[in-house]
N, C-alpha and C positions, 0 to 999 in steps of 0.2 A: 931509933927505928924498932917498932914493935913485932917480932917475928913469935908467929904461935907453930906450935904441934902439937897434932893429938892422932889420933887412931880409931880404927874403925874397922869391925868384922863383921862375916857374914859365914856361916857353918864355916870352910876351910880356908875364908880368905881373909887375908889380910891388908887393909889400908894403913901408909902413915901419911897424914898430909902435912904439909909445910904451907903458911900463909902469910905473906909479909906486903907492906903496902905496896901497890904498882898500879899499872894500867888496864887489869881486868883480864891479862890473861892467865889459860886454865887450862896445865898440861896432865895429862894423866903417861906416868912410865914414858916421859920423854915425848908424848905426843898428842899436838893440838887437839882439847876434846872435839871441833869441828871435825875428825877424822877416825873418829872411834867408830868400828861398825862391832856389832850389827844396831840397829837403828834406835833400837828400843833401849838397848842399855844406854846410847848416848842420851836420850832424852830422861831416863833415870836419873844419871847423874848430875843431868841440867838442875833438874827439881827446884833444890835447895837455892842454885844462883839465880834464881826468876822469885821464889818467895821473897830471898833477899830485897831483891831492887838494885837501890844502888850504892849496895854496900860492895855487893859483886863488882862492881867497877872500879870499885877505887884499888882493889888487892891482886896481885899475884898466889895462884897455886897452884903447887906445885904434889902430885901424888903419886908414891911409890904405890904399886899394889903386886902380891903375887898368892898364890894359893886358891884352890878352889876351884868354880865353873865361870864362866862371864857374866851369868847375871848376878851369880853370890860377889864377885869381884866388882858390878856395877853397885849393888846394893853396900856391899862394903867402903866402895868409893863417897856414894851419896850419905851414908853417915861420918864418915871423919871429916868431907864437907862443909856439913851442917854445923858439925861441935863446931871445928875451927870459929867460923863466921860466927857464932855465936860466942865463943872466947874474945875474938878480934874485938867484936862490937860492945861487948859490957851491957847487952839492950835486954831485959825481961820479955820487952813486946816479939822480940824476934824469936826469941826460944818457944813463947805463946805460941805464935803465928804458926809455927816447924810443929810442935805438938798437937795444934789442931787440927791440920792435913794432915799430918800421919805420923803415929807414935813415932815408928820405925826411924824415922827424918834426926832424935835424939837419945832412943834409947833402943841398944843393940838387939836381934833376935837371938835367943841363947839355946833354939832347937837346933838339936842333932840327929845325927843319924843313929839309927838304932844299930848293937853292937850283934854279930852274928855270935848264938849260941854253939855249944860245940858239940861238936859232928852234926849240924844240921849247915845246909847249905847257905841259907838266909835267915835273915833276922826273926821272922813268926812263921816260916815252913816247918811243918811236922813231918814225921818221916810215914810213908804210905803205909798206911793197915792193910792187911788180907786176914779174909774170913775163912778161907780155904786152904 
């Protein structure tokens, strides 16, 4: 039995997924992605299992995620995802297919957030001039 892991970030989140053969289900933190709101993130992380086909059917995964906002934790999700299935399957065409929709599907986003300078309150705030 071939069981994969790999990982996947997005600025402060982190996914690990676990992928091993089964019957196509896909839990995210213990819970059926059918049940993920809000809507948009759950259709993010569809992405990958509909490019798939049905390679998504044949497997179980299984993804820890924590850190971050819900869409950086959906984005996060949707690339450890991606790698997995493309580990599982050994398929050039599929890593193809994930790279032509969208970089992002196998190679992480590595922006951050800018660091606040000191004594200024935000990252590109100046502190107010007067002329008088």
């Amino acid at each position: 039995m071939k069981v994969v892991h790999v990982s996947g970030t997005r600025k402060r989140a982190t996914a690990r997924a676990t992928l091993k053969p089964g019957s196509g289900v896909v839990k995210v933190n213990n819970t059926l992605i059918e049940n993920i709101q809000p809507e948009l993130a759950r259709l993010k992380i569809r992405e990958p299992l509909l490019l798939a086909g049905e390679i998504a059917n044949k497997v179980d995964i299984k993804v820890n995620v924590n850190g971050g906002g819900v869409m950086s934790q959906a984005d996060a999700c949707r690339l450890a995802i991606a790698r997995a299935l493309v580990e599982f399957s050994k398929d050039k065409t599929l890593e193809k297919r994930f790279l032509e929709y969208d970089r992002h599907l196998m190679v992480a986003d590595v922006r951050r957030k800018e660091v606040c300078k000191p004594n200024i309150s935000k990252a590109r705030k100046k502190r107010q001039k007067s002329y008088r």
